[in-house]
N, C-alpha and C positions, 0 to 999 in steps of 0.2 A: 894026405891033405892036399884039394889040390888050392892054387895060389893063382886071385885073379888080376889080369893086367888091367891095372888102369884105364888104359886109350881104349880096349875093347868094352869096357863099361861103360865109357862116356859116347860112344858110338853106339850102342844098342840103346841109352837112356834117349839120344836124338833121333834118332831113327824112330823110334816111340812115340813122336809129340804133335801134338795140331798144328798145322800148319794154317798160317793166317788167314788165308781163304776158308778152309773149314771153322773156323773163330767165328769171321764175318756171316758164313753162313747160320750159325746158330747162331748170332745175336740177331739176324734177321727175321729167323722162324719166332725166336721168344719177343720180339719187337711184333709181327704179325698177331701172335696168341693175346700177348697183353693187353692188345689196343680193343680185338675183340670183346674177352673180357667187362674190361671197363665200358665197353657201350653197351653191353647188355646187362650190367650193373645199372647203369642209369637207367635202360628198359623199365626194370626191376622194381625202380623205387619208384617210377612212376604209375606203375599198377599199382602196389602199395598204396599210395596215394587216392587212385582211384577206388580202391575194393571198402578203403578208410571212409571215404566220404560216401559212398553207396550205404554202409553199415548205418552213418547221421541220419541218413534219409529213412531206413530202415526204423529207427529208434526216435525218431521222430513222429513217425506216422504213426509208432506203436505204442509212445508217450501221450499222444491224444486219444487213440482210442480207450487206453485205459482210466484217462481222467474223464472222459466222459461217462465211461460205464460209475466207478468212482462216486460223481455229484450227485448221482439223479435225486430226485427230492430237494424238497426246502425253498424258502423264499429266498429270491434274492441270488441264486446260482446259477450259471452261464446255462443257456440251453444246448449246449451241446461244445467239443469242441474240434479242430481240426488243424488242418496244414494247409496254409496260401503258397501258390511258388511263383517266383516272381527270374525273369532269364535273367541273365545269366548266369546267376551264381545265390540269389536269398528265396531262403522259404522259412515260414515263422510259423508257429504254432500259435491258435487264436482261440478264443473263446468266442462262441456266438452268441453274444449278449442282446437282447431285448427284452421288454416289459412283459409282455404276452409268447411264449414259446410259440404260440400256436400260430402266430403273425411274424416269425425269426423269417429275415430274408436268408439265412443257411449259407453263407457266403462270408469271406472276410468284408469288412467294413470299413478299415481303417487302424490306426494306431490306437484309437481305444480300447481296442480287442486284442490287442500284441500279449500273449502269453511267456513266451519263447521268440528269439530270433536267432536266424543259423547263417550263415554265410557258407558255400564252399570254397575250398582249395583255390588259390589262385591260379595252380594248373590244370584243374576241371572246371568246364561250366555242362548246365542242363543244354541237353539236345532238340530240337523238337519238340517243345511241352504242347500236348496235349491238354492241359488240362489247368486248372487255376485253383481251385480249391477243395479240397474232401474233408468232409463234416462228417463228423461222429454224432448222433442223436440218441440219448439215452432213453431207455433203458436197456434196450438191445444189444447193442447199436444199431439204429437206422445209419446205412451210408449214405452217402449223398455226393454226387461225383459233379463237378461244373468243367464243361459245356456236360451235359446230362450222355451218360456212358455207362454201358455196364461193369466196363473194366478200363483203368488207366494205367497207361507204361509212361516211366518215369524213364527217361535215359541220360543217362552222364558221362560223358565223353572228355578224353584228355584233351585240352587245347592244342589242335596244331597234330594233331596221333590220330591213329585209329582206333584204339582200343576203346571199349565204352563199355559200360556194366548198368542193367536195368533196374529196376522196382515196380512190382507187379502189385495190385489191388481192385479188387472186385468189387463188386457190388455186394456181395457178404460181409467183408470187412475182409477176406484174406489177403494176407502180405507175401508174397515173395519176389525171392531175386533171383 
């Protein structure tokens, strides 16, 4: 059996050990890592945000065209209905209400038409809108696009970021993003 000395233990356990500078070094590298981290965590939630409010817009646009297919017929029913979008940040879902369909100026009109009202994200607003109003006209739907277009892009963009995520719709009624 052999039999160990003490001091030759405590000498190979030190000799063994990090020295301060190696310490400081790796709390530097994990001070580095973390910081990264957590700013592309906030990246993160900020698309999040953005792909969120892109989806309203989506199911917005696709809430009106199914309540217009939905009405068609009977007195007294909206002629048709759609989406206003107003910058920075509101777009409301409308009914195109008048006496005669056939004389409907196909446009939002005002708050007596208000359906639905949406507001986005305080951290997105719409980009460059093209566009002010898409009416759904039953029984088809006939689309109808303001300023008159065959196809509008929606765009939404972070405040202050680049990132920005679109909404597509055609003069057929197709929706994509």
């Amino acid at each position: 059996m052999k039999i160990l000395n003490p001091k030759s233990y405590i000498l190979n356990f030190n000799s063994k050990a990090f020295t301060m500078i190696e310490m400081l070094v790796i709390l530097g590298i994990l001070t580095v890592i973390s910081g990264t981290l957590i700013a592309n965590i906030h990246i993160g939630e900020r698309q999040i945000v953005l792909f969120r409010e892109q989806a309203k817009v989506v199911s917005a646009l696709s809430k009106a065209k199914s309540s217009s297919v939905s009405i068609f017929g009977g007195a007294g029913v909206p002629c048709g209905f759609g989406v206003h979008f107003e910058a920075p940040r509101t777009f409301i879902i409308f009914k195109d209400l008048a006496v005669n369909c056939q004389t409907a100026d196909r446009k939002y009109s005002g708050e007596t038409e208000i359906y639905e009202s949406f507001q986005l994200d305080s951290g997105v607003a719409f980009d460059n809108l093209s566009l002010s109003d898409i009416v759904f006209i039953p029984p088809n739907p006939l689309v109808i696009i303001t300023p008159s277009q065959d196809q509008a892009t929606i765009i939404i963009k972070i405040v202050g970021g680049e990132s920005s995520a679109t909404v597509k719709i055609n003069s057929g009624g197709q929706i994509s993003t």
